[in-house]
Legacy VTK file of the C-alpha trace (Angstrom):
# vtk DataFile Version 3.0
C-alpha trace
ASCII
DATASET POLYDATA
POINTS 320 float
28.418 27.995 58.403
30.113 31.301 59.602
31.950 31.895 56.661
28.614 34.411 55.343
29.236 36.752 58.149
33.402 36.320 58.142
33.024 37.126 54.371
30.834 40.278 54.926
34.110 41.305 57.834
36.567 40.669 55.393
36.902 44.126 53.776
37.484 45.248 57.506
39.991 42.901 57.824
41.689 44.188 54.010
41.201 47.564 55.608
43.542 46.854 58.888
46.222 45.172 55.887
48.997 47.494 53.989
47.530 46.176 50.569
45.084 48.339 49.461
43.151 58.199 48.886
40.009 58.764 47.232
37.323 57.768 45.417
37.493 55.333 42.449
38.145 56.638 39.544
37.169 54.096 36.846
39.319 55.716 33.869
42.218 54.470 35.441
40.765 50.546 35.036
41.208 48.955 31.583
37.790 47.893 29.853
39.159 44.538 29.668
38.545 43.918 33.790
35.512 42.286 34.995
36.464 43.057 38.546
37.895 45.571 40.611
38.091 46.278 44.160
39.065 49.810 45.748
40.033 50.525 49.242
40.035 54.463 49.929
42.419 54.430 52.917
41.702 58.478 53.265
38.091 58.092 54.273
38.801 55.087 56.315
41.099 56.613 58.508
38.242 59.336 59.170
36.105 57.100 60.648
35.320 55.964 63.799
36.240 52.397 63.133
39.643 53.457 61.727
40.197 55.107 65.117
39.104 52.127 67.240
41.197 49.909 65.036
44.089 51.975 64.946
44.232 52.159 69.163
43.662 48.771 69.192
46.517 47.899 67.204
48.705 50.283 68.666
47.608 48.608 72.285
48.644 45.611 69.850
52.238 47.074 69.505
51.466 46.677 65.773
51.878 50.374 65.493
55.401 49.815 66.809
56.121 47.613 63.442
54.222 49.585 60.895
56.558 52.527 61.799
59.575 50.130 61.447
58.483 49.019 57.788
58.291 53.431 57.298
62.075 53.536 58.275
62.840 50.856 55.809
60.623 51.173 52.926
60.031 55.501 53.281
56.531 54.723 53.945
54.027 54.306 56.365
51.518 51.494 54.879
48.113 53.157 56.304
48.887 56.793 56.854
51.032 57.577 53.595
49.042 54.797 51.411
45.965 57.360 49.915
44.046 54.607 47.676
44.233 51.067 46.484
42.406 50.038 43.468
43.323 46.136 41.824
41.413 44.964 39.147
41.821 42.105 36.768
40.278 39.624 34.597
39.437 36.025 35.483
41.273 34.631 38.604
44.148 34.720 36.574
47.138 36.242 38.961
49.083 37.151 36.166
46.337 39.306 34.634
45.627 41.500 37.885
47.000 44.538 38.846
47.110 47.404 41.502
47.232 50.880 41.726
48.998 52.480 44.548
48.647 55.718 45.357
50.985 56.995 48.120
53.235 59.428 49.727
56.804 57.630 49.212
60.341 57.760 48.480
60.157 56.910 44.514
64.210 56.604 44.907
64.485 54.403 47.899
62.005 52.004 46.767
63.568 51.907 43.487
67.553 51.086 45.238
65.650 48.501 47.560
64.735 46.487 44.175
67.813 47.213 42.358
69.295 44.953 45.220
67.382 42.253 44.269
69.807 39.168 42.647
66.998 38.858 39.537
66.685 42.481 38.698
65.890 43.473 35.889
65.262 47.020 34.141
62.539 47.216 31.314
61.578 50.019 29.225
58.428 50.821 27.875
57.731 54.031 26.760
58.920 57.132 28.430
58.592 54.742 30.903
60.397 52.066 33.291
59.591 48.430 34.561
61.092 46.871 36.962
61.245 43.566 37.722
62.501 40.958 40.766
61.720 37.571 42.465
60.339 37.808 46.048
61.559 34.022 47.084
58.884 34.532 50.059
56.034 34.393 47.988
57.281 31.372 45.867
54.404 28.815 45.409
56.166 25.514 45.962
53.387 23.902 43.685
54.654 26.085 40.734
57.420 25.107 38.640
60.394 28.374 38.009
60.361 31.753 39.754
57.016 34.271 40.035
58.575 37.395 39.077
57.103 40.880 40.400
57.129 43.813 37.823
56.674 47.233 39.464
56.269 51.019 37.820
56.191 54.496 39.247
53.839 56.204 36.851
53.785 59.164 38.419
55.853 59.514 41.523
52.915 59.143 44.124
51.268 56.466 41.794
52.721 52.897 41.853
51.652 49.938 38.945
52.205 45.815 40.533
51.425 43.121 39.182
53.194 39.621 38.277
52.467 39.873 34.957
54.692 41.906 32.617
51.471 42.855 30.187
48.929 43.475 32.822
51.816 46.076 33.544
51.657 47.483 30.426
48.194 47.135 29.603
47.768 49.288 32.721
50.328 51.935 31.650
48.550 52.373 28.029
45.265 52.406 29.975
46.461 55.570 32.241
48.278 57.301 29.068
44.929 56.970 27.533
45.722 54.800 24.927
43.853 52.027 25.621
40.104 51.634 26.639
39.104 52.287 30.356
36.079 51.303 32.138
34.439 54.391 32.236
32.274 54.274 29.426
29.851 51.797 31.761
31.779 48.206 31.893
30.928 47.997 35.692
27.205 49.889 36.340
26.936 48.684 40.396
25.836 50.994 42.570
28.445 50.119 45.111
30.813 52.037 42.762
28.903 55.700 43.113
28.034 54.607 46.839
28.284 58.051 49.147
31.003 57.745 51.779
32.394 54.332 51.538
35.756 52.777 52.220
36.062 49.710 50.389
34.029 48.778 47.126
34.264 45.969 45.092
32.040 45.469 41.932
32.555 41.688 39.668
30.654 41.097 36.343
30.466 37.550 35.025
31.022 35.731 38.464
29.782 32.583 37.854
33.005 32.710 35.412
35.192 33.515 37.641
34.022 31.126 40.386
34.185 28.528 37.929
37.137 27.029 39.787
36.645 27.902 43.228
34.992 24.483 45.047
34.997 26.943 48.013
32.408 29.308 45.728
30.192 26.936 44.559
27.220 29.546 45.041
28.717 32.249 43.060
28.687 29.946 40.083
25.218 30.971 39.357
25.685 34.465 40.109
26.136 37.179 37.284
26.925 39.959 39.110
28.548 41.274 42.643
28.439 44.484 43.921
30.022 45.166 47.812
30.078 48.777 49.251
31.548 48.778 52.980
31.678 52.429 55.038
30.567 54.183 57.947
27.685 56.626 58.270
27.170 58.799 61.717
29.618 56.154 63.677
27.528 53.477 62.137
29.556 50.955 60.351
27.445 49.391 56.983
28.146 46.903 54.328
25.886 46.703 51.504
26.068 43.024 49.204
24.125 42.429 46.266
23.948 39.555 44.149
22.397 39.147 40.575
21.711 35.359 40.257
21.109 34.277 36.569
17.352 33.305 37.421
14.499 34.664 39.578
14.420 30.608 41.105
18.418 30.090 41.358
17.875 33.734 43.390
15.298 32.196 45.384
17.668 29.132 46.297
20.850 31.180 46.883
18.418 33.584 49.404
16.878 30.548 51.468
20.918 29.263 51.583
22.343 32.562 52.640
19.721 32.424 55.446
19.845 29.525 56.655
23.925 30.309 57.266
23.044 33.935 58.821
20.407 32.253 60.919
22.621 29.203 61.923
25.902 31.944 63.024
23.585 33.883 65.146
22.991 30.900 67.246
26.943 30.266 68.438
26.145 32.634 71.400
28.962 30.260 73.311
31.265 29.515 70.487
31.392 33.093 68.962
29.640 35.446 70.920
30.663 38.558 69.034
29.994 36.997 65.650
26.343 35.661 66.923
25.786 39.331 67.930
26.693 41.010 64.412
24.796 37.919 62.404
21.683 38.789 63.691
21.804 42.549 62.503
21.944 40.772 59.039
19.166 41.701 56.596
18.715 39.592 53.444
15.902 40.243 50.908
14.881 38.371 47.579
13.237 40.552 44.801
13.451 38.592 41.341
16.806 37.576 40.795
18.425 40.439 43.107
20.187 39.385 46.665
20.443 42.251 48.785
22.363 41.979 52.395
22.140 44.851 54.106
23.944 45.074 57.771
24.969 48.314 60.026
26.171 48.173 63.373
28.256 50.492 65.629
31.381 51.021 65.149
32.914 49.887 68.400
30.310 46.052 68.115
33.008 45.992 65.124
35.959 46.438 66.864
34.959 43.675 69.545
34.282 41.255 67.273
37.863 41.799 65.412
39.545 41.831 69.212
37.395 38.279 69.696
38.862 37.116 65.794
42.509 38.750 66.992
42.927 36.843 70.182
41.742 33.176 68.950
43.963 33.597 66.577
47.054 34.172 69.504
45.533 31.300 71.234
46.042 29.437 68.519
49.614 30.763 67.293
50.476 30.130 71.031
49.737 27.028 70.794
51.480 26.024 67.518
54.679 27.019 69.287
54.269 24.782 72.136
LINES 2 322
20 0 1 2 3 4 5 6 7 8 9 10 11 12 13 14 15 16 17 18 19
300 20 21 22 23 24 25 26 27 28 29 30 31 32 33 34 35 36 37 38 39 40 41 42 43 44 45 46 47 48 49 50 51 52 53 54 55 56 57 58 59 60 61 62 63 64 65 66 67 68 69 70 71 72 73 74 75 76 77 78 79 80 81 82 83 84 85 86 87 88 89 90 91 92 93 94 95 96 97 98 99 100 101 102 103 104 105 106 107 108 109 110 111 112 113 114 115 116 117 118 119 120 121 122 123 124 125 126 127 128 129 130 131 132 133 134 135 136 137 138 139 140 141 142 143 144 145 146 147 148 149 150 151 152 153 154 155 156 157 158 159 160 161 162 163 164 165 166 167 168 169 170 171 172 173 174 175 176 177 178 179 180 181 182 183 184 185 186 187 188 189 190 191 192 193 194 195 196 197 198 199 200 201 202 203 204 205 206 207 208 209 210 211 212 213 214 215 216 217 218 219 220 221 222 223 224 225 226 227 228 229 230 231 232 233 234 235 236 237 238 239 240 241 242 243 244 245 246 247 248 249 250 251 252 253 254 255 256 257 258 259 260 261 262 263 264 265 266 267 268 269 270 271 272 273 274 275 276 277 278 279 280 281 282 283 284 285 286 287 288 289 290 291 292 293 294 295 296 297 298 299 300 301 302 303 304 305 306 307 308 309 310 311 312 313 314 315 316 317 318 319
């Protein structure tokens, strides 16, 4: 029953994660997409959170290893990494994407892959592809190799994906040759929000859920829009839902807080959790979900130290 409030901490958790500066720019996502999700790594590291998290993990010694992966890869994954955007279409990995913009050594990067035993060198363009196998993220369930396909549009701007088209599709889109979202594919507000660091926005989700037994209650939904930041030390996230009905909004509401309600009662099991759960606010106007929750920054940072140390407990005791 935690999972609401562990879902509405998960773009903190993405933030503290060299995945994903500046706002989002939605000419650079194809009109095809019917979600994106953009981490602005710039503003996050000017917030107070990002400066609790970032002592914390230096306390951590993660520091230690982040500037170890800079000596290898010529870049340091959360102060040379400006902006993250990945969109895509369906839950289709093949058809997603990122955008990477960073501060990096274009030529380095570019030997590392070359050493790769399944390189491979494809033109397109003025431009060029390139592709490998990482044999750490093989998916034993999945017959052959998943190949990675990788472009330096511009030298601080870096196209992934493990799809060859969704490459190319994203290279056409950024040469302005093919359609972008700008002209009004995603209209959620969490997209012009003022100040945030992470933003996701999803059209069709009861599509995309379709799958998903784990998100059996976004299979009615229509629409998502998530805007996480910090205002005057104050950390926020901002949820809304559009259900496909004023009643399924009604019965999606009464769920949702009955789970918020239920995870600010484990005062014993998960103190810190309890504590954030029940600055929760959830309201129901036709078929619009709204959470709304704001804490300070540092309530934040306790409850990720309480998340950070079960987790050693229970690595610990894995290796016994």
């Amino acid at each position: 029953m935690r999972n609401i409030m562990l879902m509405l901490m998960a773009s903190v958790l993405l933030t503290a994660a060299p995945v994903l500066g500046g706002p989002l720019m939605q000419n650079r996502v194809s009109s095809s997409a019917n979600w994106v999700a953009h981490a602005d790594y710039e503003q996050f590291n000017k917030t107070l959170l990002g400066k609790l998290i970032r002592e914390e993990l230096a306390n951590r010694g993660v520091e230690q290893k982040l500037e170890d992966f800079a000596v290898v890869f010529s870049f340091h994954p959360l102060d040379d990494v400006r902006n993250v955007t990945i969109y895509g279409n369906g839950e289709e990995q093949e058809k997603a994407v990122a955008l990477i913009e960073a501060t990096c050594d274009k030529n380095k990067l570019v030997s590392l892959v070359r050493m790769n035993p399944e390189y491979e060198k494809i033109e397109y363009g003025a431009l060029v592809v390139h592709s490998w196998v990482d044999e750490k993220k093989q998916d034993p369930n999945k017959s052959g190799v998943e190949k990675m396909y990788g472009c330096f549009f511009k030298d601080d701007l870096v196209i992934l994906s493990s799809g060859l088209d969704a490459v190319k599709e994203a290279i056409d889109v950024l040469n302005g040759t093919s359609p972008n979202a700008a002209n009004g594919v995603f209209t959620q507000a969490s997209l012009s929000a003022e100040g945030p660091f992470f933003q996701v926005a999803a059209n069709s989700v009861g599509q995309i859920a379709e799958q998903q037994q784990q998100t059996a209650m976004l299979k009615q939904t229509d629409k998502l829009s998530l805007a996480v930041g910090e205002d005057i030390g104050k950390f926020y996230i901002d949820l809304n839902l559009t259900a496909e009905s004023e009643e399924i909004a009604q019965s999606l509401s009464q769920i949702l807080g009955g789970m918020i309600a239920f995870t600010a009662l484990q005062d014993q099991e998960q103190p810190e959790l309890a504590k954030l759960a029940k600055k929760v606010q959830l309201t129901c106007t036709q078929n619009l979900i709204q959470i709304h929750f704001d804490t300070d920054s540092q309530g934040v940072v306790a409850f990720l130290k309480e998340q950070w140390e079960k987790k050693q407990k229970k690595d610990d005791a894995s290796t016994k």
